[in-house]
C-alpha positions as CSV (number, residue, x, y, z in Angstrom):
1,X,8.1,7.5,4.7
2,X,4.2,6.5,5.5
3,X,2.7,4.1,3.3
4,X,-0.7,3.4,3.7
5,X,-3.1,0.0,2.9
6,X,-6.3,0.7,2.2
7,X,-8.7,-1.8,2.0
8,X,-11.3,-3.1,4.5
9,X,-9.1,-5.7,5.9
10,X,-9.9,-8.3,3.2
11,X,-7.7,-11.6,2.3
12,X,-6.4,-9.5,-0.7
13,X,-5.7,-6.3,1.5
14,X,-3.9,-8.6,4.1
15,X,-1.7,-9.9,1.2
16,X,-0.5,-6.4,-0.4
17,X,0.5,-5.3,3.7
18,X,2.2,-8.4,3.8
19,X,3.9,-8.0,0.3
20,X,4.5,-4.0,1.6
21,X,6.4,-5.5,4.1
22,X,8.4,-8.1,2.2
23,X,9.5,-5.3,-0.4
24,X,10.8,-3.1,2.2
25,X,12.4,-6.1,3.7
26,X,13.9,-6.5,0.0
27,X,15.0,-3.6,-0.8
28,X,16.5,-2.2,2.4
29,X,14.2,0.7,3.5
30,X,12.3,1.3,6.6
31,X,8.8,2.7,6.6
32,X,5.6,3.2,8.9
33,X,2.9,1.0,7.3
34,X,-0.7,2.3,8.2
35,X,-4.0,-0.2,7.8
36,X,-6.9,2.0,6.9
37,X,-10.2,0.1,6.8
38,X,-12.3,3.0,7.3
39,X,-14.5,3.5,4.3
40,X,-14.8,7.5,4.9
41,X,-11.3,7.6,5.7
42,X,-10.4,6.0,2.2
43,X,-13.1,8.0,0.0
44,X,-10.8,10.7,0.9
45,X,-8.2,9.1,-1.7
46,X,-10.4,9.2,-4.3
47,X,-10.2,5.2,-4.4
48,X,-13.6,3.4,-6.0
49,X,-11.5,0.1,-5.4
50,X,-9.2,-1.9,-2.5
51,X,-7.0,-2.7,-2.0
52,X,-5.1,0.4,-2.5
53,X,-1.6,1.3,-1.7
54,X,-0.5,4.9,-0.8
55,X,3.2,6.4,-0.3
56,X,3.4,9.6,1.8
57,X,-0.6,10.6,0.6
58,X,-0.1,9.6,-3.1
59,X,-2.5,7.1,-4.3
60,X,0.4,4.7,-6.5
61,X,-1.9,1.7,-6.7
62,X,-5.5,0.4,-6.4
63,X,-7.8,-2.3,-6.9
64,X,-5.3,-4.8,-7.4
65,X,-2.5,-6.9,-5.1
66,X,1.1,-6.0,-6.3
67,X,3.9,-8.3,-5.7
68,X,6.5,-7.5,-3.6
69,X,9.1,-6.9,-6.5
70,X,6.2,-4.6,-8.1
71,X,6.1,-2.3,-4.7
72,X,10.3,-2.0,-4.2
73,X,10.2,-0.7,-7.9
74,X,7.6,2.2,-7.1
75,X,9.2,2.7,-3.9
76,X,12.9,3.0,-5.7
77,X,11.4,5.6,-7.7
78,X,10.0,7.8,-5.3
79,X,13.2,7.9,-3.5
């Protein structure tokens, strides 16, 4: 599994990699997290807003920092 942070390295994109990582701690799963903070690179999501999440290329979240319970929900689901 990839998941992606987009975002342009902001406080509140720092806080949703950091909450990435203590879902993944929380739920048990392993997964490459990528930091995107190129703005051409993230127009190619579609996103008008960061920080945005993405789970193998699918845009699950954006403009806002989910909590760490939030993200191990979405990422039960896609498994």
């Amino acid at each position: 599994m990839i998941i992606k942070i987009l975002g342009s390295g902001c406080k509140s994109c720092l806080k949703l990699a950091e909450n990435t990582v203590a879902a993944l701690k929380e739920i048990e799963m392993e997964a490459d997290i990528i930091k995107v903070t190129d703005f051409k690179d993230i127009m190619v999501y579609g996103v008008m807003s960061t920080p945005a999440l993405v789970i193998d290329e699918k845009v699950v979240s954006f403009g806002k920092v989910l909590k760490p319970k939030e993200i191990g929900k979405i990422l039960e689901n896609i498994n």
